[in-house]
C-alpha positions as CSV (number, residue, x, y, z in Angstrom):
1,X,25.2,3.5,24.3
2,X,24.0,1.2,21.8
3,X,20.0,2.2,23.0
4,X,20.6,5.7,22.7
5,X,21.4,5.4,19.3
6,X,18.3,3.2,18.5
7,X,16.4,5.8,20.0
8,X,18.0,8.8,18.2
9,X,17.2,7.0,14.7
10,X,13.6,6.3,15.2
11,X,13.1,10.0,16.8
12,X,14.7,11.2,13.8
13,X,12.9,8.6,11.5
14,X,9.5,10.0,13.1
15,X,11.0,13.6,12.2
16,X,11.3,13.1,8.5
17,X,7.7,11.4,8.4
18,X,6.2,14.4,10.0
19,X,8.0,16.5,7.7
20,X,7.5,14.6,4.1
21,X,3.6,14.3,5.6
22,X,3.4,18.1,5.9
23,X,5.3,18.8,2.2
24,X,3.3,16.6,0.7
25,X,0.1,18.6,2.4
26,X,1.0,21.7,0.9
27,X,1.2,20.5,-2.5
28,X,-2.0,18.9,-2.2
29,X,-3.7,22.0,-1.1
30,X,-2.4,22.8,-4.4
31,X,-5.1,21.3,-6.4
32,X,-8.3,21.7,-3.3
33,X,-7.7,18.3,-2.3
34,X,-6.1,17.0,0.6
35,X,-3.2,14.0,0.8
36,X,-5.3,11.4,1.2
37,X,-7.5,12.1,-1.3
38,X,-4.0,12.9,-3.6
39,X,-3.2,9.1,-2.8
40,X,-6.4,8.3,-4.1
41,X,-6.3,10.1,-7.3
42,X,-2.9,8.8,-7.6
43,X,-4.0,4.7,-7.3
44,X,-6.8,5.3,-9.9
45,X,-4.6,7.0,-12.3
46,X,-2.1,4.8,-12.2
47,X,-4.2,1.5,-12.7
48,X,-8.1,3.1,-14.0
49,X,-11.0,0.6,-13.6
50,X,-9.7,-0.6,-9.9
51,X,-12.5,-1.5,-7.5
52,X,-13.2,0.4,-4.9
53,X,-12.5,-2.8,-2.7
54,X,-9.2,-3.6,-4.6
55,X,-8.2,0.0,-3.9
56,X,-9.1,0.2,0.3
57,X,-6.9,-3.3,0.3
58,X,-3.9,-1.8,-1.9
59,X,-4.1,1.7,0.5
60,X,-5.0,-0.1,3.6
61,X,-8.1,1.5,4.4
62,X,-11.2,1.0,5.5
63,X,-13.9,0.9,3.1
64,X,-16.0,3.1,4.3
65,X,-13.1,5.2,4.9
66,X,-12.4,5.5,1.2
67,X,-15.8,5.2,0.2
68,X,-16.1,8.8,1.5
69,X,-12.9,9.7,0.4
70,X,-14.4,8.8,-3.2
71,X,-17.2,10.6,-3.0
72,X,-15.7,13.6,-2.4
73,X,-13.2,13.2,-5.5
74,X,-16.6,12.5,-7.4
75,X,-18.4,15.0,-6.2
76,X,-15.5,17.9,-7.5
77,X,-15.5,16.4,-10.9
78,X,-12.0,14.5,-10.3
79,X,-13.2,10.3,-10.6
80,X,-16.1,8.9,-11.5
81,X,-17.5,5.2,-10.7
82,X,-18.5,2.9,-13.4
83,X,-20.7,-0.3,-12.5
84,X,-19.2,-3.6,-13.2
85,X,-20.4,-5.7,-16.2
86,X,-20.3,-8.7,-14.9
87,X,-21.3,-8.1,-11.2
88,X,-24.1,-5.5,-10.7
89,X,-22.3,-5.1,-7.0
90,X,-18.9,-3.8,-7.9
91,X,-18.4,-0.2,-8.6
92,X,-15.0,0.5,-10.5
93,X,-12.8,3.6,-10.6
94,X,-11.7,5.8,-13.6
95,X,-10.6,9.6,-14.2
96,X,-13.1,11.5,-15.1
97,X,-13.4,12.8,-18.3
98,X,-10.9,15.9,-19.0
99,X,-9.4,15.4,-15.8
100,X,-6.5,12.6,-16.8
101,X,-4.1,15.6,-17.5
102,X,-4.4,17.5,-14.4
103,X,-4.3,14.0,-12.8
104,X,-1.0,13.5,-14.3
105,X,0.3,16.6,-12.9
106,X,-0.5,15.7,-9.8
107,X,1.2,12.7,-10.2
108,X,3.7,14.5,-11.1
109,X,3.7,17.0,-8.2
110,X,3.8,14.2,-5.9
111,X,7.1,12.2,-7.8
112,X,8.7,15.6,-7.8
113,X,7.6,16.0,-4.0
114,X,9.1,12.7,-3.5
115,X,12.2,13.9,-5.3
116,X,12.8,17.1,-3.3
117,X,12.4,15.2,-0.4
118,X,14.8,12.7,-1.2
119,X,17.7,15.4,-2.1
120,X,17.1,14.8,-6.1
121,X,16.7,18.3,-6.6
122,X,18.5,21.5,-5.0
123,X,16.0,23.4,-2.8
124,X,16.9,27.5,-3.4
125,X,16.3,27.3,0.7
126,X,19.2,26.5,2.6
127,X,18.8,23.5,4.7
128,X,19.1,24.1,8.6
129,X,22.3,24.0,10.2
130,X,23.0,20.3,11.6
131,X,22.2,20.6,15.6
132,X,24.5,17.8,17.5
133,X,22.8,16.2,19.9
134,X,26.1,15.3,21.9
135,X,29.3,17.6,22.9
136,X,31.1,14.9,21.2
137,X,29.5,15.0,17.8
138,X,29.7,18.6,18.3
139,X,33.7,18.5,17.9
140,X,33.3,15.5,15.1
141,X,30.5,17.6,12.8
142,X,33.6,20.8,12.7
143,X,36.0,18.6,11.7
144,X,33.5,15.9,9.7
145,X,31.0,17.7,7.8
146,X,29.4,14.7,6.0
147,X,28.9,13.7,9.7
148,X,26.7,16.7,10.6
149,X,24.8,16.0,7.6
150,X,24.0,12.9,8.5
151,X,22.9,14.4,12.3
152,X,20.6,16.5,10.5
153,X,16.9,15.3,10.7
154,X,16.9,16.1,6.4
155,X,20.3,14.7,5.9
156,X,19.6,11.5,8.0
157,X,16.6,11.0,5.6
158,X,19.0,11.3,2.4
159,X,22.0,9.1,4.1
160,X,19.6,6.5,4.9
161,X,18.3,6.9,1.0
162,X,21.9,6.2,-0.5
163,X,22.9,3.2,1.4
């Protein structure tokens, strides 16, 4: 019994993953750029003059990985790189000129994204009914309906938030 249940959390952990990952596309494709690029624009914003070695550490990347990620935030206008004063070597990451506000909302975007996700703010869609995945919690969810919320693959992602 106690394995099943294991199993039922990380399939709905998995779940809400896929599901935050997908959001967060979406409001990405908002602004022409894609979520990892978002997370990008996001680190420089939040700390400007970051290297770009710094920044693959912090975001767990490769550095050639973000390197192209960089150029393509560059090459739209979005960050620029500035050389290093003391080492000729190191490239360092700001906003690009005019571009700090739209950064912001962004940011923004993605807290509120965060938000939403987390049940902060009252979606106008109705969330899914809870589907029980035994006949038992079936019977429970009709008489416990904080229980079928928690079933839920949404409302498992907001219990798990509160405790």
């Amino acid at each position: 019994m106690r394995g099943s249940v294991d199993m039922n959390f990380l399939f709905t952990l998995g779940e809400v993953q896929r599901l935050v990952r997908a959001y967060a596309d979406r409001q990405a494709a908002r602004y022409g750029i894609t979520r990892a690029q978002w997370a990008v624009l996001a680190k420089v914003e939040r700390t400007e003059g970051l290297k770009q070695s710094e920044l693959a550490e912090q975001m767990e990347m490769q550095p050639i990985t973000l390197t192209r990620l960089i150029d393509k935030l560059c090459d739209n206008g979005w960050i620029e790189r500035r050389g290093d004063e003391t080492d000729r070597r190191v490239n360092r990451l700001y906003l690009q000129q005019g571009r700090a506000p739209a950064a912001r909302q962004a940011r923004r975007a993605a807290l509120r994204t965060h938000r939403d996700r987390a049940g902060g703010h009252q979606s106008r869609r109705r969330p899914p009914p809870a589907r029980p995945t035994r006949i038992d919690q079936g019977k429970r969810s009709q008489r416990d309906p904080e229980s079928a919320r928690r079933n839920s693959p949404k409302g498992a992602a907001l219990w798990l938030i509160q405790c």
